[in-house]
ChimeraX commands (.cxc) that place a marker at each C-alpha (Angstrom):
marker #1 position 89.64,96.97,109.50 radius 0.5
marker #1 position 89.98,97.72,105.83 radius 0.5
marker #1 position 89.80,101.20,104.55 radius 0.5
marker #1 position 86.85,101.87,102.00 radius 0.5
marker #1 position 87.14,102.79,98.69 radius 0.5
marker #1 position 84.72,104.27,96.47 radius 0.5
marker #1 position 84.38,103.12,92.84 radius 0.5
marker #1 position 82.51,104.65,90.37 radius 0.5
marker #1 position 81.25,101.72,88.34 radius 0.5
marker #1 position 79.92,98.41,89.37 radius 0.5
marker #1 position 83.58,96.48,88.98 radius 0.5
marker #1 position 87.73,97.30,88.93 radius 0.5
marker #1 position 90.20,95.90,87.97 radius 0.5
marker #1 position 92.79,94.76,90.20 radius 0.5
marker #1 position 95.88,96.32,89.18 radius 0.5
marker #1 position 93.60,99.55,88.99 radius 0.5
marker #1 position 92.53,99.51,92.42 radius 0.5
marker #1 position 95.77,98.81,93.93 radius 0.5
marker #1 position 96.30,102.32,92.51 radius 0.5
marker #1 position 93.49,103.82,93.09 radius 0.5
marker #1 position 93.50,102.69,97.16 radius 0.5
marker #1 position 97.01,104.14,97.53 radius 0.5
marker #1 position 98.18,100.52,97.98 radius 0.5
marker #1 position 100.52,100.78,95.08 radius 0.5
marker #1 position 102.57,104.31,93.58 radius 0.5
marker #1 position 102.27,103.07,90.01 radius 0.5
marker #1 position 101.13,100.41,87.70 radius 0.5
marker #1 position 104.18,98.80,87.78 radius 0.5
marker #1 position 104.06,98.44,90.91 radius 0.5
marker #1 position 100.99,97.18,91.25 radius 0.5
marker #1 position 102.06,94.76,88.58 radius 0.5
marker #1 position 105.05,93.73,90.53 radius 0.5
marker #1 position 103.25,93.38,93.73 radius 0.5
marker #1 position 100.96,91.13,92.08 radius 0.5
marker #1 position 103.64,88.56,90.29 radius 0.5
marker #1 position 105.65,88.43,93.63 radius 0.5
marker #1 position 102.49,87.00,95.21 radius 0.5
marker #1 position 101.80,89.57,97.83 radius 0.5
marker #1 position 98.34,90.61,96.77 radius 0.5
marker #1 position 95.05,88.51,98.33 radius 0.5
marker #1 position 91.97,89.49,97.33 radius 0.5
marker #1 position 89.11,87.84,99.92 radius 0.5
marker #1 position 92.15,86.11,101.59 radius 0.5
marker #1 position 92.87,84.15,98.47 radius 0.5
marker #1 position 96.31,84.88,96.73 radius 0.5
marker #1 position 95.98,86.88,93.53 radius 0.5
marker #1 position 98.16,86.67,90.38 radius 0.5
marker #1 position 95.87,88.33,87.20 radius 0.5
marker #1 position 96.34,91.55,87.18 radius 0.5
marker #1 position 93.13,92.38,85.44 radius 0.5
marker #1 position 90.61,90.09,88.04 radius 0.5
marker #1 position 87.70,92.15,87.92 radius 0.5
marker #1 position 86.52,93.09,91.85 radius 0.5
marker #1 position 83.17,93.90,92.71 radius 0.5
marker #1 position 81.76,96.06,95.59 radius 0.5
marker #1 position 82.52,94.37,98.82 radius 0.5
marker #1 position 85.77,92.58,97.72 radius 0.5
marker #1 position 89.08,92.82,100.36 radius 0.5
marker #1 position 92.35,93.46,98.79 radius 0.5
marker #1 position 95.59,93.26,100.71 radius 0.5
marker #1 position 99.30,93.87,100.17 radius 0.5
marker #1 position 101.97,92.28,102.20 radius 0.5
marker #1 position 104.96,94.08,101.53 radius 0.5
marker #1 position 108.37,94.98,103.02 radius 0.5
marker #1 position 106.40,98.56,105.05 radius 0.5
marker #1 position 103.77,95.53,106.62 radius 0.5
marker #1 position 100.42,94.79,105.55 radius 0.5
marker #1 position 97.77,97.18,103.77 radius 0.5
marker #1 position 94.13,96.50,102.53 radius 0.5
marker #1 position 91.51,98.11,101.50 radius 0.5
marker #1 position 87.44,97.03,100.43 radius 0.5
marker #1 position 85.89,98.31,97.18 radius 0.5
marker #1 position 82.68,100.20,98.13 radius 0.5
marker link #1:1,2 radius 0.2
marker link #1:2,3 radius 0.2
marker link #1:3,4 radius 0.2
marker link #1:4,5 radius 0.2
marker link #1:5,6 radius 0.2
marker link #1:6,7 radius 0.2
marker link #1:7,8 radius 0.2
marker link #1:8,9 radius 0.2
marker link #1:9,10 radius 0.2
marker link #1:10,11 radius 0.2
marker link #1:11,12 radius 0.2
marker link #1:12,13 radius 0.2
marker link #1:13,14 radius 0.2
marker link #1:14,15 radius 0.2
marker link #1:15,16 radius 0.2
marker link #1:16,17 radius 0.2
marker link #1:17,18 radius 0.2
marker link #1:18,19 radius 0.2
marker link #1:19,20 radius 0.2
marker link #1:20,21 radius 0.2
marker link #1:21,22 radius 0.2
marker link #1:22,23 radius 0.2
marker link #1:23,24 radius 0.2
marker link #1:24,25 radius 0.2
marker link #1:25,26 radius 0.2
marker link #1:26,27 radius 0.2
marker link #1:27,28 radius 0.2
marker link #1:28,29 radius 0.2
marker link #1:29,30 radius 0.2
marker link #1:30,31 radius 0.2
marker link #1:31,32 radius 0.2
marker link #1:32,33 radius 0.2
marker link #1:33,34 radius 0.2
marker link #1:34,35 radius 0.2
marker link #1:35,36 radius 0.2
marker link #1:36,37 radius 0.2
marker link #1:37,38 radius 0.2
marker link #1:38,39 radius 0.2
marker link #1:39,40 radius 0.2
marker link #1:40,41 radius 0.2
marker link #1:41,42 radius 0.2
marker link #1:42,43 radius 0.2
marker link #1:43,44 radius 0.2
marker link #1:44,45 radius 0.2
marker link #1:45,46 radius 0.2
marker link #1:46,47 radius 0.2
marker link #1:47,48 radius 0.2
marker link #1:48,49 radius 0.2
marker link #1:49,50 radius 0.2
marker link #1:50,51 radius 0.2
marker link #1:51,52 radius 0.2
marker link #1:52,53 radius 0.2
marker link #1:53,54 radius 0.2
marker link #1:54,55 radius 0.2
marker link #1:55,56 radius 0.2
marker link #1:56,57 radius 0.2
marker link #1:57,58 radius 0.2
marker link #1:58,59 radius 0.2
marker link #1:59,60 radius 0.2
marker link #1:60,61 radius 0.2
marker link #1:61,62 radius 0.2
marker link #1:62,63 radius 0.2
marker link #1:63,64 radius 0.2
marker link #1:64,65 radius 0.2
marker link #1:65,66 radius 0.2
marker link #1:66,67 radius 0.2
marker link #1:67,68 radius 0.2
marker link #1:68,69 radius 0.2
marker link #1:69,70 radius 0.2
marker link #1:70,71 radius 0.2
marker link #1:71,72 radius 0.2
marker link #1:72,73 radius 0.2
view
């Protein structure tokens, strides 16, 4: 089960929330998750940094520590 995490707005950008839900330490990170292809968002691989998620949306991180997600609330 996905952790929730509050936004304050009605959308985020990906590379924001990977921050934001602890699922990345920086944006370069985040950016570097994303271009090695281990970000989904609803299941469905993720590549653009700045896809714009909505309240609801899964996002999870396969990396080398196992996989993470989190939903936008």
């Amino acid at each position: 089960m996905p952790t929730t995490v509050p936004i304050s707005d009605d959308s985020i950008r990906l590379g924001q929330f990977l921050k934001l839900a602890g699922l990345a330490d920086s944006g370069a990170d985040a950016r570097a998750l994303i271009e090695e292809g281990e970000v989904t968002v609803n299941g469905e691989p993720e590549l653009r940094r700045g896809r714009q998620l909505r309240k609801g949306d899964v996002v999870a991180v396969d990396d080398p520590r196992g996989s993470n997600s989190a939903e936008v609330g």
